[in-house]
DRENBA-797392 format. One record per atom (N, C-alpha, C): residue number from 1; residue in three letters; chain; atom name; x, y, z. Coordinates in pm, 1 decimal. Each point is the difference from the previous one (the first is absolute). Layout:
<rec NUM; 'Ala'; 'A'; 'CA'; <X; Y; Z>>
...
//
This chain:
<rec 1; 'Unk'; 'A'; 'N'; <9905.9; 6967.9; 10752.4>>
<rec 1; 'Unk'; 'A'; 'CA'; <137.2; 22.8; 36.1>>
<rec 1; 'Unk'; 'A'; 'C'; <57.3; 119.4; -77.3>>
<rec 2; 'Unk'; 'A'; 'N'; <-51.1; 7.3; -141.3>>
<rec 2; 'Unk'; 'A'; 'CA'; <42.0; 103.4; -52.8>>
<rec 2; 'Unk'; 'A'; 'C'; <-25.4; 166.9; 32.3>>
<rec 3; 'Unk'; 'A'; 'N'; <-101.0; 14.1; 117.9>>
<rec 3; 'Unk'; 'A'; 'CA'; <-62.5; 106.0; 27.7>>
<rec 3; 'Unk'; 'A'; 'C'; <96.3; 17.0; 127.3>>
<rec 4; 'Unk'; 'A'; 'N'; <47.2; -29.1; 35.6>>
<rec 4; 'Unk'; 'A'; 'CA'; <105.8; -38.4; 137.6>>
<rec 4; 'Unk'; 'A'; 'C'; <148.0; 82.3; -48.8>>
<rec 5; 'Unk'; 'A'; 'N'; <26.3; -65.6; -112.6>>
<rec 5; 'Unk'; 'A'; 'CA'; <118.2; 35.7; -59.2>>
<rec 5; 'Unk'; 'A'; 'C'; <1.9; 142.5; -55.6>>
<rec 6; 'Unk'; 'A'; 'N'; <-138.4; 35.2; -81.8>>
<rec 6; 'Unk'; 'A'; 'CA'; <-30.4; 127.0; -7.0>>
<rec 6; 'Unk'; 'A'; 'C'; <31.9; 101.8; 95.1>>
<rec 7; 'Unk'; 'A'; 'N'; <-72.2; -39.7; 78.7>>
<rec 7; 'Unk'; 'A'; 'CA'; <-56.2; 103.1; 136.4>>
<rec 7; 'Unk'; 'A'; 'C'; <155.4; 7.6; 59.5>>
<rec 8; 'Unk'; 'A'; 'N'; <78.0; -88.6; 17.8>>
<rec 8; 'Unk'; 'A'; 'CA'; <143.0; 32.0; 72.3>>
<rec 8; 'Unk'; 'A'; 'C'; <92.0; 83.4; -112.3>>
<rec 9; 'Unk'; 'A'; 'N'; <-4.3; -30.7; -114.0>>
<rec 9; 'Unk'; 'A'; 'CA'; <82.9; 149.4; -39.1>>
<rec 9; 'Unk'; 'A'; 'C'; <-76.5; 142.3; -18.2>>
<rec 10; 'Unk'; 'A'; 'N'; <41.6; 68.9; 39.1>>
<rec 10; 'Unk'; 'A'; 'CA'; <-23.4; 135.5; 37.5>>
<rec 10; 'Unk'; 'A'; 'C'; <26.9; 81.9; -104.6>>
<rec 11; 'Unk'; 'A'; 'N'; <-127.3; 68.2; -60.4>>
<rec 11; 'Unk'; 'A'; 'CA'; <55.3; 119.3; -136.4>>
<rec 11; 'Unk'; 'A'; 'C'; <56.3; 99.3; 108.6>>
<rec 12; 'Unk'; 'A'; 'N'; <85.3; 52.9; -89.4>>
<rec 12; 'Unk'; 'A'; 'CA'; <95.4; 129.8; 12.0>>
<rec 12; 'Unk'; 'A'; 'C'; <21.9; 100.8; -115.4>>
<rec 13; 'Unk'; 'A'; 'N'; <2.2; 106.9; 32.8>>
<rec 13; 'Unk'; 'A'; 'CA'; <-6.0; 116.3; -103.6>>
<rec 13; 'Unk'; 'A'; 'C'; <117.1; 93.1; 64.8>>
<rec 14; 'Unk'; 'A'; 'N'; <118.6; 36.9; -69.1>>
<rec 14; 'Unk'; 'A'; 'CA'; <74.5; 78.4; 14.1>>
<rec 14; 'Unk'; 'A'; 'C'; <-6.4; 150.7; -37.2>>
<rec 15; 'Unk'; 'A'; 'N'; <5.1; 68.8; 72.2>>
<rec 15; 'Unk'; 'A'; 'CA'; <-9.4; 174.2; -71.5>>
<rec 15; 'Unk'; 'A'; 'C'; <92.3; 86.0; 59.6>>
<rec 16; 'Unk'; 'A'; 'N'; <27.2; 74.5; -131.0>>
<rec 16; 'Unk'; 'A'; 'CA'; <118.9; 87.2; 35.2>>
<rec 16; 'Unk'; 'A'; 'C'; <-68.4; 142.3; -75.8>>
<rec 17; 'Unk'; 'A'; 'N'; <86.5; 143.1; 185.9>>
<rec 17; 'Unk'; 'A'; 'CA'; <-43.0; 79.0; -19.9>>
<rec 17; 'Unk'; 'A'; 'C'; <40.1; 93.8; -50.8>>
<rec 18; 'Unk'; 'A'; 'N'; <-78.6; 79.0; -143.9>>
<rec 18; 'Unk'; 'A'; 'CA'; <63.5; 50.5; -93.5>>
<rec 18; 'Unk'; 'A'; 'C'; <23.4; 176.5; -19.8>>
<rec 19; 'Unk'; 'A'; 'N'; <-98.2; 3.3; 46.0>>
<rec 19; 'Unk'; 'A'; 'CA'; <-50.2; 112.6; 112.2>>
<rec 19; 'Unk'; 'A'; 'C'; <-22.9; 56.7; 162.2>>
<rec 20; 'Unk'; 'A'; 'N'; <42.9; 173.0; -18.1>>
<rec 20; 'Unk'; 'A'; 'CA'; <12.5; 9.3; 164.8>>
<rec 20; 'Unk'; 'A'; 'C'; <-137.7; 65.7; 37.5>>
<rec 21; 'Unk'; 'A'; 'N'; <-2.0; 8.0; 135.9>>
<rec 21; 'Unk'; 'A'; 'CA'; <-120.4; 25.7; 48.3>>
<rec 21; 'Unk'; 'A'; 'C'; <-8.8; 155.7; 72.6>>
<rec 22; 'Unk'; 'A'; 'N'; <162.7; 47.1; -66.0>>
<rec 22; 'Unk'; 'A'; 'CA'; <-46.9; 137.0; 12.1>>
<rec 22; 'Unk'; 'A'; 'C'; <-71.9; 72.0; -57.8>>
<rec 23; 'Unk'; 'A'; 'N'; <-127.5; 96.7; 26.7>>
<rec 23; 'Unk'; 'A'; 'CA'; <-40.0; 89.1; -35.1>>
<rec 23; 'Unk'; 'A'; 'C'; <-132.9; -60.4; 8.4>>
<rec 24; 'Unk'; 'A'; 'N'; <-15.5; -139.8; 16.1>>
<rec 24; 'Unk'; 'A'; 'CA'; <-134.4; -100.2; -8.4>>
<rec 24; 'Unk'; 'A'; 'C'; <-70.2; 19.9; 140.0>>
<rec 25; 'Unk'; 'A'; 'N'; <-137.3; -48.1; -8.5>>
<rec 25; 'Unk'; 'A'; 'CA'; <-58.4; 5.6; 105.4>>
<rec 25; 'Unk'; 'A'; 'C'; <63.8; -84.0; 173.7>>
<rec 26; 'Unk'; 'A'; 'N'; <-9.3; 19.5; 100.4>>
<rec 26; 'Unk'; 'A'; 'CA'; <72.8; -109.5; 94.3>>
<rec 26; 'Unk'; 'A'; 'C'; <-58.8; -144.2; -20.8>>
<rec 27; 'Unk'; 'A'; 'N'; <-154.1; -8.1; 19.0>>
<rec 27; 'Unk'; 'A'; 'CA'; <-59.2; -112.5; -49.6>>
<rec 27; 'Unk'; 'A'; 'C'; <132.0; -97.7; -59.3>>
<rec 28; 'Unk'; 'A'; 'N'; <-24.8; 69.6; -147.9>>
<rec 28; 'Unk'; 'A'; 'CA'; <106.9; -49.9; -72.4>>
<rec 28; 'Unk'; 'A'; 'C'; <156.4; -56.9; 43.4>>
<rec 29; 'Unk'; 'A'; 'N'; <64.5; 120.2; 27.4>>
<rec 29; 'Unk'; 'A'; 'CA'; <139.1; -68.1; 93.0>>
<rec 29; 'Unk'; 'A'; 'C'; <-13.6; -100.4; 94.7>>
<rec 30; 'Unk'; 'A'; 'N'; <-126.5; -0.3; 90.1>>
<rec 30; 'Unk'; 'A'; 'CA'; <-3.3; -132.4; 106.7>>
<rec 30; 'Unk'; 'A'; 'C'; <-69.3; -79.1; -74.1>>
<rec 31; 'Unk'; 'A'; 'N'; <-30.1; -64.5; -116.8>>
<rec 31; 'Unk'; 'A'; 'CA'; <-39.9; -72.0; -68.9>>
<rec 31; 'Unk'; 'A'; 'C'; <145.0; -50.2; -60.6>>
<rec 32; 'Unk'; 'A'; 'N'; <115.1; 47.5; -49.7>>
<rec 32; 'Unk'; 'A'; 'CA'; <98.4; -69.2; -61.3>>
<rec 32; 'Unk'; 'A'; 'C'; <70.2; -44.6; 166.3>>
<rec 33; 'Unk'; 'A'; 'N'; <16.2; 82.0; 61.9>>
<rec 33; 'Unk'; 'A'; 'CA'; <69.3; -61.2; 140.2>>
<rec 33; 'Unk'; 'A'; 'C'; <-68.1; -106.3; 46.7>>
<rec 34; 'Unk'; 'A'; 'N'; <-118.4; -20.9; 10.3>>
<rec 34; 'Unk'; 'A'; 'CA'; <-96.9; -115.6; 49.7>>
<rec 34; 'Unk'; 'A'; 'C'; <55.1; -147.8; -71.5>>
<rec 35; 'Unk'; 'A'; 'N'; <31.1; 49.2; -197.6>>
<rec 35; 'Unk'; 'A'; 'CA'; <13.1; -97.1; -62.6>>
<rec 35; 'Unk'; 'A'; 'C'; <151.2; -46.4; 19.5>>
<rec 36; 'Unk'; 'A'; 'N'; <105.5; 70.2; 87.5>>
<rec 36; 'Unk'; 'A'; 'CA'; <120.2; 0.0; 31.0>>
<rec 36; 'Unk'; 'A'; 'C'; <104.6; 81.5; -81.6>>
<rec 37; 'Unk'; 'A'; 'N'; <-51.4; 92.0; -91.4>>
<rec 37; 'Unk'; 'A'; 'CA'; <75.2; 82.9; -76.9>>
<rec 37; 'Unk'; 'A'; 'C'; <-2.2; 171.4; 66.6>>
<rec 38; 'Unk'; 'A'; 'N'; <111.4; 29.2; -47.1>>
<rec 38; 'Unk'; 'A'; 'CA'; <94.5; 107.2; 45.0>>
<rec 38; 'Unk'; 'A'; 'C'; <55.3; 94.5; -55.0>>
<rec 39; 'Unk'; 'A'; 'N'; <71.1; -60.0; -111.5>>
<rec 39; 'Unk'; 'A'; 'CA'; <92.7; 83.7; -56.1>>
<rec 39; 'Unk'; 'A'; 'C'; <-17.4; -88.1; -160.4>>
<rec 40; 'Unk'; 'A'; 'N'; <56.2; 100.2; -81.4>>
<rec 40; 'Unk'; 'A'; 'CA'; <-33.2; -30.5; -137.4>>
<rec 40; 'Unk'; 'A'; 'C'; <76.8; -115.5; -49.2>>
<rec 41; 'Unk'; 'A'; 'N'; <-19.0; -105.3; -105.4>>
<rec 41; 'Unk'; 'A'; 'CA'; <-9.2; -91.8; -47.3>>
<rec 41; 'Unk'; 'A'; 'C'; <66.1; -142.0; 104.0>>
<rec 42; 'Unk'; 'A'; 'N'; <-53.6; 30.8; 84.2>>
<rec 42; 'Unk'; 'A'; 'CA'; <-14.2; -101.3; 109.0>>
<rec 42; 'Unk'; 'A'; 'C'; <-102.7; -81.1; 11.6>>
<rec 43; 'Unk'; 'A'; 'N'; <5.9; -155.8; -42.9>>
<rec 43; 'Unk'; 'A'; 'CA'; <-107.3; -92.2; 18.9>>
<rec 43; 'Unk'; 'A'; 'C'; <7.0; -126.8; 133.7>>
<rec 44; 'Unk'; 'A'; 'N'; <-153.5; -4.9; -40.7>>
<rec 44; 'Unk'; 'A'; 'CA'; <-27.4; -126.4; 121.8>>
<rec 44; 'Unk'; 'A'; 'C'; <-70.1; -101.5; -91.0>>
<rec 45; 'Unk'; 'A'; 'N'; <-3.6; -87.3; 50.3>>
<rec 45; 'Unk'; 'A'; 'CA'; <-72.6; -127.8; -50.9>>
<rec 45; 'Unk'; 'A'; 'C'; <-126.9; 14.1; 126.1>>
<rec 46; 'Unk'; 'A'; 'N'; <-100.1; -37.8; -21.1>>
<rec 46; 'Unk'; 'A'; 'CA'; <-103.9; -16.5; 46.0>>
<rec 46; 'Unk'; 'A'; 'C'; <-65.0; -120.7; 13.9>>
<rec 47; 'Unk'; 'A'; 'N'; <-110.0; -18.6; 82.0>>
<rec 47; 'Unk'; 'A'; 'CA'; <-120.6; -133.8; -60.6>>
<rec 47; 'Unk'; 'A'; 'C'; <-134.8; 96.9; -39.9>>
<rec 48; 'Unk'; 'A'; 'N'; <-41.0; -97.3; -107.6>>
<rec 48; 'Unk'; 'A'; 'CA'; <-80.7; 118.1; -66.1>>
<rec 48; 'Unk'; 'A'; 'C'; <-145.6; -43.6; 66.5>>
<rec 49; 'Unk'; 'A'; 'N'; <-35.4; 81.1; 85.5>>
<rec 49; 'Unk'; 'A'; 'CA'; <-92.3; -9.9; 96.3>>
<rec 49; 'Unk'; 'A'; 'C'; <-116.6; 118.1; -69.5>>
<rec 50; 'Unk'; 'A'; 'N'; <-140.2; -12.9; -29.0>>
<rec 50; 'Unk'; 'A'; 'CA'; <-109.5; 98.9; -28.3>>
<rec 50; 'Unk'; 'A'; 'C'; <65.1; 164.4; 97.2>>
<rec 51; 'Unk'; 'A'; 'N'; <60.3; -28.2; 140.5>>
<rec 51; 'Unk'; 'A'; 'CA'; <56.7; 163.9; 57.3>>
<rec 51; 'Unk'; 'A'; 'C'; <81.9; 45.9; -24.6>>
<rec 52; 'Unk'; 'A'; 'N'; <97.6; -71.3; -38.7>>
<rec 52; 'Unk'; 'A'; 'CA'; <115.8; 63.7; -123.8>>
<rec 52; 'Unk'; 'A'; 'C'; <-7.9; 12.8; -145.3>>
<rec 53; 'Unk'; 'A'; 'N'; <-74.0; -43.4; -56.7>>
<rec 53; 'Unk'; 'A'; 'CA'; <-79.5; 38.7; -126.6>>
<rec 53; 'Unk'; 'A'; 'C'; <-71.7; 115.8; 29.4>>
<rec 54; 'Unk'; 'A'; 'N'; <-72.4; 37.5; 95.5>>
<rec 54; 'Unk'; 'A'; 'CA'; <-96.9; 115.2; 35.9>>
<rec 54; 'Unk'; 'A'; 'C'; <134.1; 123.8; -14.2>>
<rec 55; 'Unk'; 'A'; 'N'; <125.1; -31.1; 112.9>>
<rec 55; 'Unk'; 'A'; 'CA'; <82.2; 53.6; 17.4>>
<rec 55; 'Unk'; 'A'; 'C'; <100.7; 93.2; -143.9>>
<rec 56; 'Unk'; 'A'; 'N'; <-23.3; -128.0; -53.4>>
<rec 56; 'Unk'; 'A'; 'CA'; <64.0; 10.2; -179.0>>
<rec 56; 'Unk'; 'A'; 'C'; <-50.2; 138.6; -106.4>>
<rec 57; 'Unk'; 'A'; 'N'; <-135.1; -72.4; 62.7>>
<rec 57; 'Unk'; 'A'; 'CA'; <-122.3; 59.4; -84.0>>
<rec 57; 'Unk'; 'A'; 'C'; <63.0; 160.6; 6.0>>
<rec 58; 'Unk'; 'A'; 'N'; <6.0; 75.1; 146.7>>
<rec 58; 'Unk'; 'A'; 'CA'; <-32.1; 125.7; 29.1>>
<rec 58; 'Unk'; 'A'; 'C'; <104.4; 53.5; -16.1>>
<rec 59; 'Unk'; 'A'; 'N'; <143.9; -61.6; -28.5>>
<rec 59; 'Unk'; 'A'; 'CA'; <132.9; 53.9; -68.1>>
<rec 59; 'Unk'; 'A'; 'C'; <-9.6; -50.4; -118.6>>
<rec 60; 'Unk'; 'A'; 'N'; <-20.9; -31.6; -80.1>>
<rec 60; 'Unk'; 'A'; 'CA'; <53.4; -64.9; -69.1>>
<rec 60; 'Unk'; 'A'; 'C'; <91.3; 109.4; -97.9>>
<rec 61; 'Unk'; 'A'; 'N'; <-61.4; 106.2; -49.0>>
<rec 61; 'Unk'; 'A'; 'CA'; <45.7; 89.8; -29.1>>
<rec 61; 'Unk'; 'A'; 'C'; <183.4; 9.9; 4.3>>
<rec 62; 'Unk'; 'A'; 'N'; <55.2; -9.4; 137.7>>
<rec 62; 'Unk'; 'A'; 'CA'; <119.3; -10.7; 50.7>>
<rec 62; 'Unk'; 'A'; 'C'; <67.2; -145.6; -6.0>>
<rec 63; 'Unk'; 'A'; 'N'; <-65.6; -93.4; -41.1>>
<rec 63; 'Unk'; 'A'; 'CA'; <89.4; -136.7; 23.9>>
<rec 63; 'Unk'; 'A'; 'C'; <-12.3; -84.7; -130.1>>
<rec 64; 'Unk'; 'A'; 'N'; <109.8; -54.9; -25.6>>
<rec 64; 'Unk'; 'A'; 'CA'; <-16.9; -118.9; -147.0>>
<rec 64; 'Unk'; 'A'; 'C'; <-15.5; -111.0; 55.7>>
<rec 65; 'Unk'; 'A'; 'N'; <-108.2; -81.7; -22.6>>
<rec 65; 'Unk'; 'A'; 'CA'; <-21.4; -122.9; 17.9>>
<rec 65; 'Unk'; 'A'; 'C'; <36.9; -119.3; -64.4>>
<rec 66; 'Unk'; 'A'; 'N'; <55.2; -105.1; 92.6>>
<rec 66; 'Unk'; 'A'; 'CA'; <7.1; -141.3; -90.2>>
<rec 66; 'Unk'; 'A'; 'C'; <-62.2; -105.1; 89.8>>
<rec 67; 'Unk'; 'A'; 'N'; <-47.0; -54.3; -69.8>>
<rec 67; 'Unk'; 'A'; 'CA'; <-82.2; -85.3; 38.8>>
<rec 67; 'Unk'; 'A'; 'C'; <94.7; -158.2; 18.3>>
<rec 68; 'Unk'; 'A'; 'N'; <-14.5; -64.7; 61.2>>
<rec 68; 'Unk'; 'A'; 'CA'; <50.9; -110.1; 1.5>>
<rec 68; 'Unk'; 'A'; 'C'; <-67.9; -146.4; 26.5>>
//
């Protein structure tokens, strides 16, 4: 039962973007738009899924992470 209870709450990782994506590769810019960011210190909450970690990974440079 306890693996039940696990599995229904959902990790989430919030990140806010600290950096712009001018002058950066496009890659890059459709990588923060993908993650729903835009404009500077604007965050989303996420579910922290292995493709948004991948996502994380390749900005990270531009975004402060919190983990939740």
């Amino acid at each position: 039962m306890a693996k039940k209870a696990a599995a229904a709450v959902k990790q989430t990782v919030t990140i806010t973007q600290i950096g712009s994506a001018i002058g950066r590769p496009k890659d890059q810019g459709a990588t923060l738009i993908g993650l729903g960011l835009n404009k500077l210190h604007k965050s989303r909450t996420l579910e922290d899924t292995p493709s948004v970690r991948g996502m994380i990974a390749k900005v990270r440079h531009l975004l402060h992470l919190d983990e939740a």
